[in-house]
N, C-alpha and C positions, 0 to 999 in steps of 0.2 A: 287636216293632219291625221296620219296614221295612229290609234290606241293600242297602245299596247299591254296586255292583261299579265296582273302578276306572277302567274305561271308560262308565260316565254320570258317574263324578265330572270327568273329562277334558271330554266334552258337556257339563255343565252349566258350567264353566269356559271354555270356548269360547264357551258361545251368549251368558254376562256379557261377556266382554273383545269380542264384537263390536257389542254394543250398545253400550258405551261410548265405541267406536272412531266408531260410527255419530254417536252425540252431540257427539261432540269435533269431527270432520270438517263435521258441519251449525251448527255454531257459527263455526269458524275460516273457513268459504266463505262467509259470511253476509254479502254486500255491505256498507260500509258507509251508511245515509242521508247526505243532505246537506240537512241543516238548512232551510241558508241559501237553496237550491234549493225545497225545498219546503214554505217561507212563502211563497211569491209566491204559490201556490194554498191553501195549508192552514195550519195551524197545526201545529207540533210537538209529539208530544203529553208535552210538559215537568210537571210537578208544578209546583205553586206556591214551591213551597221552593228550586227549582233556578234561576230568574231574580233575580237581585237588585232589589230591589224602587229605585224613584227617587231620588236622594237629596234633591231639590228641586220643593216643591208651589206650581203653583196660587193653591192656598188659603190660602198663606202669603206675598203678593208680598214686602212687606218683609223676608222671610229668605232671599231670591235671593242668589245671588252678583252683581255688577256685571253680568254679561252670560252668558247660557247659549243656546250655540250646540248645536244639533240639525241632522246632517247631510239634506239630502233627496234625494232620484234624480230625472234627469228621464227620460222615457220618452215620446220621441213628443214628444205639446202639452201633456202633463200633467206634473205633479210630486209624488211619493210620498214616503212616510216610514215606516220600520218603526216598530210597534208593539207594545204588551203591553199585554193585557188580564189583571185580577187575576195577574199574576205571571207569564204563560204567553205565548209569540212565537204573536202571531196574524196575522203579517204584515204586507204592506202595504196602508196604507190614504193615500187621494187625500187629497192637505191645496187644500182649495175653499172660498176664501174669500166664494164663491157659496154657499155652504150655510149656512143659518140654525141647520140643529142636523146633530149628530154621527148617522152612522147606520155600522150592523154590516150586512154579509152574512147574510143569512137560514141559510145553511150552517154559515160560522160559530158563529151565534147558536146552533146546535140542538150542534155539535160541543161547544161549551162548557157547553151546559145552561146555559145563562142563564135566569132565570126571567120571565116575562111582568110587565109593571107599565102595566098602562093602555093609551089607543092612541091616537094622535094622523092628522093629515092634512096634510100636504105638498105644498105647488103646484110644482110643478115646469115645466120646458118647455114641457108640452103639456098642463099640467092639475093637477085635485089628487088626487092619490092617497093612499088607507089603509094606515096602518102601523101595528104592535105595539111597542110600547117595549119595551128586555130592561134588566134590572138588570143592574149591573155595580160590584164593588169599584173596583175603578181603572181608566183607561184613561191610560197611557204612553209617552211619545218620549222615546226619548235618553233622562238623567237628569231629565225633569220630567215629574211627577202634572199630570196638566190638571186633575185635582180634576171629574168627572163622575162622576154617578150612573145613568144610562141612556141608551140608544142607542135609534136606530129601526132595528128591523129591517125590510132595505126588499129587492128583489132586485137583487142584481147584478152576476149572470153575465150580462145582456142588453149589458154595458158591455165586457166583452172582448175580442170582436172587435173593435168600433173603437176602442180603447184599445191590443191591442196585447197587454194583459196581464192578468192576474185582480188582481182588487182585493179586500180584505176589510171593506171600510168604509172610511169618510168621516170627515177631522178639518175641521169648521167653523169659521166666525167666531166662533160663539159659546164654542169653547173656546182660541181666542188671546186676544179682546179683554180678557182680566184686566188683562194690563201693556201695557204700550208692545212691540212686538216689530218685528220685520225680515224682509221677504221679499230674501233677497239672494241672487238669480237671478247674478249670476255668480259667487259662491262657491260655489253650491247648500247653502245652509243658511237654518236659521230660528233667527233669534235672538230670546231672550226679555232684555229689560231688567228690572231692578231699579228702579220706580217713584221708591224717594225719592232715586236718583242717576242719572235716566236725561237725557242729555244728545243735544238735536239734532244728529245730523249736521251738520259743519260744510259739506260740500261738495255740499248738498242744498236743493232750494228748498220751502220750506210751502206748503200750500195747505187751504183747508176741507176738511172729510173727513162728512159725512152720513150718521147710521146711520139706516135708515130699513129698517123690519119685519125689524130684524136682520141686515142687512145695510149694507155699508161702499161710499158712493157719493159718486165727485167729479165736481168740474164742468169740463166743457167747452164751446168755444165755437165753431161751425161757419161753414160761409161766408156763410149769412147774416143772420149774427151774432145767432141765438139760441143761447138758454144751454140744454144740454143735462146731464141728471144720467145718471153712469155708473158701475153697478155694477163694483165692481175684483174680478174675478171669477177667480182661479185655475184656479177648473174646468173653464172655457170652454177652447175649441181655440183660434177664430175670431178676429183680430185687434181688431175692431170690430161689433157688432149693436145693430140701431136697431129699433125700430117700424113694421110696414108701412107705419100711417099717417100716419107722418112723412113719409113717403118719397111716399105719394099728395097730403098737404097740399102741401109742398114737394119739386117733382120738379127744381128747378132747383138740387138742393144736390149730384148726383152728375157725375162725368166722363163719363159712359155711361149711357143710359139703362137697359139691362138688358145684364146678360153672360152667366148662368146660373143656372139653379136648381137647386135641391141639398133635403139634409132633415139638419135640425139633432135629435138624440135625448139625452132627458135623463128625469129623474123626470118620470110622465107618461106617457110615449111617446113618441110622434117630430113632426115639425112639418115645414112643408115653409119652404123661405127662397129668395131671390135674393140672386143675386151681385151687387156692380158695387163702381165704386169711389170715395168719397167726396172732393169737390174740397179740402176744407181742412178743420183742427179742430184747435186749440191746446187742451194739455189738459198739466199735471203741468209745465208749464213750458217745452214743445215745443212747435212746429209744425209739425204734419204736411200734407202736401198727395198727392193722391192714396193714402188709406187705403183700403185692402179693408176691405170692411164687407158685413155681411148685415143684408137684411128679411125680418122674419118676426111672422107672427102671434101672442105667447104671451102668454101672463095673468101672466109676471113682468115682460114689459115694461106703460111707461103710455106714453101719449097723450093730453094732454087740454090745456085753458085754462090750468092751474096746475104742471103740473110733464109734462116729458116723459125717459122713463127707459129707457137702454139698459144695456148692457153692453161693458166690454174685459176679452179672452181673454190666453190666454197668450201669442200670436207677438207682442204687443204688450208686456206686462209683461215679460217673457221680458229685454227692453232695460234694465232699473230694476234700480236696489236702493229698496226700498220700504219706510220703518217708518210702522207706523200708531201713534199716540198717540191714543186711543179717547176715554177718559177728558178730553180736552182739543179734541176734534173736528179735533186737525190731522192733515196725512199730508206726508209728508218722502218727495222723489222727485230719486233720483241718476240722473241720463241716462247707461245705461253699454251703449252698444248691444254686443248678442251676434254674435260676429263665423260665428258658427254657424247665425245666421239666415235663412231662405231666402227670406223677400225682401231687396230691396236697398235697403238704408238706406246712403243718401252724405249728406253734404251738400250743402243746396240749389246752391250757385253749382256741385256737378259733378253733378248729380242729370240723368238725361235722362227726357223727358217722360213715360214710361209708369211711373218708378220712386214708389214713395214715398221724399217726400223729407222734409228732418228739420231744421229751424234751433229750435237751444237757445236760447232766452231768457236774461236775466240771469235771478241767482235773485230770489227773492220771498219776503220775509219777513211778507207782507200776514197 
């Protein structure tokens, strides 16, 4: 047998208690993360076990509570909402009532190991573009299951810098219109109604509401008194966008002929548009006059004999509380302008001439 003298049993006693020391000190200095910090780019890498799962589905309207409100952030022209995918914070994702289906972050998509299911194509701003579908157990706001089984995984990081901030994915039209719900832009929340007690706004005027290729469009009426359909579009920045060739058919419907041009970027790629600003358009129970509006060439707007089809952004909705009722084609709009707004909304008798200006209608229970 090996002897071992009391001076290596001292060394070997010393060289244990310094590695311990070593371990305890790289534990105790060990920054702590900040979650909440880094969902805005990532997801946290949480277990499924660790997030509490929703308590209210989707898939179950009639088992709602009366009203289930979901807080959201605004940022910029946009409006977000965190969420959980199968049980795990994978940040924020854009709530675009402009998007026909729900899409994931490609980054995302591979950090979760979500598995590939199919692949679909998406017209976007400036075109249609190819995507991969990814499975997914759940996708979740606040306490409610939207009840979805796959997402597109599409890219976008290309969306950050004009955003402002990293997005992780997209909640669409297609995973609100179950129930009756609420964009209520000056609470910042999204509220979901309970179908078989869901009651109109009393302080709110109706109007038709159009779902047309999965998306949610009302009508407006411009100065020279054609009816115009407009896409109610969250995702948008821009207050108002029309069709170039509305704007070439009819050139006497602007204050200005041209003021500048710019490029509008969305799924797709990028598009180029003009500025200027629109002389009137009653819409939602207002009247606007002098609306900032873009032209621009994209294959989500139409043009033609039978229907012509723009969009409003959010410097415009931004003013609303807004619930849509899907299921019954109407849309309930409370004139509640944001005083945070950076155009200048007065009322017309104090509106001076380069302002957009705003006279409320009665309401309309047409």
């Amino acid at each position: 047998m090996k002897s071992v003298t009391r001076f290596e049993k001292y060394r070997y006693a010393y060289a244990l208690l310094t590695i311990v020391c070593l371990m305890l000190s790289a534990c105790v200095g060990a920054p702590e993360s900040d979650s909440k910090t880094r969902a805005i780019t990532y997801a946290s890498p949480k277990s499924k076990t660790q997030t509490p799962s929703a308590k209210h589905s989707l898939a179950k309207p009639d088992e709602l509570p009366k009203k289930v409100a979901v807080p959201f952030r605004t940022h910029g022209e946009h409006i977000f909402v965190s969420t959980d995918l199968e049980g795990r914070n994978a940040g924020l994702f854009l709530l675009d009532t402009g998007a026909a289906i729900d899409a994931i972050g490609m980054g995302i998509a591979g950090r979760f190991n979500l598995p590939e299911t199919g692949s679909g194509t998406a017209m976007g701003i400036a075109g249609p573009e190819a995507f991969k579908f990814r499975e997914v157990d759940s996708v979740e706001i606040g306490n409610i299951d939207l009840d979805r089984s796959k997402l597109a995984a599409i890219n976008l990081t290309r969306f950050a810098k004009s955003m402002g901030v990293t997005i992780n994915g997209v909640i669409g039209y297609s995973s609100l219109r179950a129930v009756p719900f609420t964009l209520d832009y000056p609470n910042n929340q999204l509220v979901f109604h309970r179908p078989t007690d869901f009651i109109a706004p009393t302080t709110a005027s109706r109007h038709p509401l159009l779902v047309r290729r999965g998306l949610p469009l009302v009508k407006a009426e411009i100065e020279n008194g054609k009816t115009i359909w407009l896409i109610v579009d969250s995702g948008a920045d821009q207050e108002l966008t029309l069709p170039m060739s509305y704007l070439q058919r009819y050139p006497d419907i602007v204050s200005v002929p041209m003021s500048g041009a710019g490029q509008s970027a969305g799924v797709g790629g990028k598009i180029r548009n003009m500025r200027t600003w629109l002389k009137k358009m009653d819409i939602l129970g207002v009247e606007l006059v002098n609306v900032p509006v873009s032209f621009e060439s994209s294959p989500t707007l139409q043009h033609n004999d039978k229907i012509v089809v723009g969009r409003i952004g959010h410097r415009l909705l931004e003013n609303f509380s807004l619930t849509f009722d899907t299921s019954n084609r109407h849309i309930y709009a409370d004139w509640q302008p944001n005083a945070r707004n950076e155009l200048a909304i007065t009322q017309t008798q104090h509106a001076q001439p380069s302002a957009l200006s705003v006279k409320v209608k009665p309401q309309s229970r047409n």
